[in-house]
PLY file of the C-alpha trace (Angstrom):
ply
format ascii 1.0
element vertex 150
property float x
property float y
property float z
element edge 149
property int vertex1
property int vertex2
end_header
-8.53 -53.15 11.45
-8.41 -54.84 7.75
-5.84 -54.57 5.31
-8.63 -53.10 3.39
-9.75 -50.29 5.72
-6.29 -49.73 5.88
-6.21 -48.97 2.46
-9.09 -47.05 2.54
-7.73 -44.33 5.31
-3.61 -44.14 3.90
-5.57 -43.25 0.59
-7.71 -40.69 1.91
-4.68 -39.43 4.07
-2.87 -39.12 0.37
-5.52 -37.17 -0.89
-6.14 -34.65 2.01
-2.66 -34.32 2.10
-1.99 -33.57 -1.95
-5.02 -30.85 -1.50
-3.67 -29.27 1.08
-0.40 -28.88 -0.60
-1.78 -27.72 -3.65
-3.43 -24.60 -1.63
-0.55 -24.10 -0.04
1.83 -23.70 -3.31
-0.56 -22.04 -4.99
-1.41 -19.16 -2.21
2.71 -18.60 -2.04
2.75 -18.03 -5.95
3.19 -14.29 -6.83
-0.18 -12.74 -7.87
0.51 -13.20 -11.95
-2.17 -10.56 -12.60
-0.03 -7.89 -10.58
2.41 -5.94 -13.10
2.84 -2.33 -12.13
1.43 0.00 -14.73
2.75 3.61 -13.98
5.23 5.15 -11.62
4.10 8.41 -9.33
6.74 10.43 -8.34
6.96 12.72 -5.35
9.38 15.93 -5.42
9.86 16.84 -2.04
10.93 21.14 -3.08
11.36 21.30 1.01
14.30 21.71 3.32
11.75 19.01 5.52
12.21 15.48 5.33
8.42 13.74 4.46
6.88 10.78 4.87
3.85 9.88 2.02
1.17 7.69 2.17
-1.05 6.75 -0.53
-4.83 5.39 -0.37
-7.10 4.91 -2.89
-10.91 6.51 -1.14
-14.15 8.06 -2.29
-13.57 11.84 -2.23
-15.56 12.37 1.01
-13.44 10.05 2.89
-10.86 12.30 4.24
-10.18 10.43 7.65
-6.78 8.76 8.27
-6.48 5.31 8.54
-7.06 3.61 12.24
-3.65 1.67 12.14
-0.05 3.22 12.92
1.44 3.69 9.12
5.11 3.81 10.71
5.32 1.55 13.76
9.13 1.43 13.66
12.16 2.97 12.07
12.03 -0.03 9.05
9.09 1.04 7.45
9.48 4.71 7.65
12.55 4.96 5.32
10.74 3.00 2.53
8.35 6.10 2.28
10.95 8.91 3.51
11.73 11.83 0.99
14.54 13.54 1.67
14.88 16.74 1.41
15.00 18.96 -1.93
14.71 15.03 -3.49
12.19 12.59 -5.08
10.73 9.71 -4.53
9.41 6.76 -6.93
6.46 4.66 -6.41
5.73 1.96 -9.19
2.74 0.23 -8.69
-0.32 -0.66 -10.23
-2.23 2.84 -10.08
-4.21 2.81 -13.48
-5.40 -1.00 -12.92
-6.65 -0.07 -9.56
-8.62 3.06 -10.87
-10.06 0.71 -13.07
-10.43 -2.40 -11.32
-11.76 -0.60 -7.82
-13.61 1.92 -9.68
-12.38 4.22 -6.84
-12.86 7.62 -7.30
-9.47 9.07 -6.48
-6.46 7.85 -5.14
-5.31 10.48 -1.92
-1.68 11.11 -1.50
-1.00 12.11 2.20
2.42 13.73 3.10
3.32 14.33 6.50
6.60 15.99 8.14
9.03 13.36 9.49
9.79 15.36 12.48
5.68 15.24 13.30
5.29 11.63 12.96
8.46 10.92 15.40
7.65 13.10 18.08
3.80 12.37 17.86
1.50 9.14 18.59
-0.44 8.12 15.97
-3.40 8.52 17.60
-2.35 12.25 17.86
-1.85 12.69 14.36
-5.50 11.14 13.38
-7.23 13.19 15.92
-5.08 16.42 15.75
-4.89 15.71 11.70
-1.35 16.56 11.25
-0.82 15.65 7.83
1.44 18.55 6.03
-0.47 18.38 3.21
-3.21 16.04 0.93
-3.58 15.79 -2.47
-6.39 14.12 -4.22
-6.09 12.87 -7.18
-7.95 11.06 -9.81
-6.59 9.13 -13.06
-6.91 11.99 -15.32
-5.41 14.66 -12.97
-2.53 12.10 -12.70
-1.70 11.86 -16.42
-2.00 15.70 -16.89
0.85 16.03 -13.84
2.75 13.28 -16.20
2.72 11.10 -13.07
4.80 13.91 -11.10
3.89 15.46 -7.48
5.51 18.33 -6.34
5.26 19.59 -2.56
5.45 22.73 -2.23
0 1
1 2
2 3
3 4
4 5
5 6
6 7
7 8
8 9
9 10
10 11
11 12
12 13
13 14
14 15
15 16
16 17
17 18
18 19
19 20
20 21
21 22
22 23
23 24
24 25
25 26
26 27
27 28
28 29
29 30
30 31
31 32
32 33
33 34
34 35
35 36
36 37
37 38
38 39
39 40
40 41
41 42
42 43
43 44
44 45
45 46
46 47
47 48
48 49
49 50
50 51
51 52
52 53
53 54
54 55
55 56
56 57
57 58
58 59
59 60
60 61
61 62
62 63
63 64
64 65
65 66
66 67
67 68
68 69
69 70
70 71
71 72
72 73
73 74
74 75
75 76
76 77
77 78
78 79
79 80
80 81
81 82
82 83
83 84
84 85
85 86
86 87
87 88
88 89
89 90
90 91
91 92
92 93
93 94
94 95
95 96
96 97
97 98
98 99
99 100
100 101
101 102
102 103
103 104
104 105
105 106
106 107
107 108
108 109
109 110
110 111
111 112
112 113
113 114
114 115
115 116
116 117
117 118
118 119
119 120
120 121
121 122
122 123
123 124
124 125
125 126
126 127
127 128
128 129
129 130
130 131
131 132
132 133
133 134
134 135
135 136
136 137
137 138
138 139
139 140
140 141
141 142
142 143
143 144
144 145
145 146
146 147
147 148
148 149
């Protein structure tokens, strides 16, 4: 092999290597465009502990979603309300709306006690969710951002 070809290969090696560097510093950068815009609240008025789910659908998509929302204890307490409590969400609601062009965003509350002694697969097919709410942009700023259950 020459000294030239040599060259010729460490430099491409350089380059391939500063590309693929680049994508991977740039893909672990927060997403800039990602500032929440409004905060939902949830006011659990209930002697039950809930756990809430939010989705943004078309309002004839009522189904649950395939995938286990709670497969272990660590992500249930991030959406637990406790009883006679609230919860806040901030997030990007109002960009989403607009960005998505979704029609509502659903709000799905289910018992606690439901979702640990049931499969998920139970709770799709049985559809034990405690109670829905759908909501869309407008509805939300007339609640001033605040769900109540009951």
């Amino acid at each position: 092999m020459t000294e030239y070809s040599m060259k010729t290969k460490l430099k491409r090696y350089h380059i391939l290597l500063s590309f693929v560097s680049t994508i991977l510093i740039a893909n672990s950068c927060p997403n800039q465009d990602y500032q929440p815009d409004s905060t939902l609240t949830i006011v659990n008025n209930s002697s039950d502990s809930l756990l809430y789910y939010i989705d943004f659908r078309v309002s004839e998509d009522t189904l649950l979603t395939t995938y286990n929302l709670y497969p272990d204890e660590s992500t249930k307490h991030i959406n637990l309300i406790l009883p006679y409590s609230e919860k806040t969400d901030k997030d990007a609601f109002v960009k989403t709306f607009e960005k998505l062009n979704h029609e509502i965003l659903m709000l799905f509350l289910f018992k606690y006690n439901v979702v640990e002694q049931n499969a998920w697969d139970t709770i799709k097919k049985h559809y034990l969710v405690e109670k829905r709410y759908d909501l869309s942009l407008d509805k939300l700023q007339q609640y001033n951002w605040v769900i109540s259950y009951p």
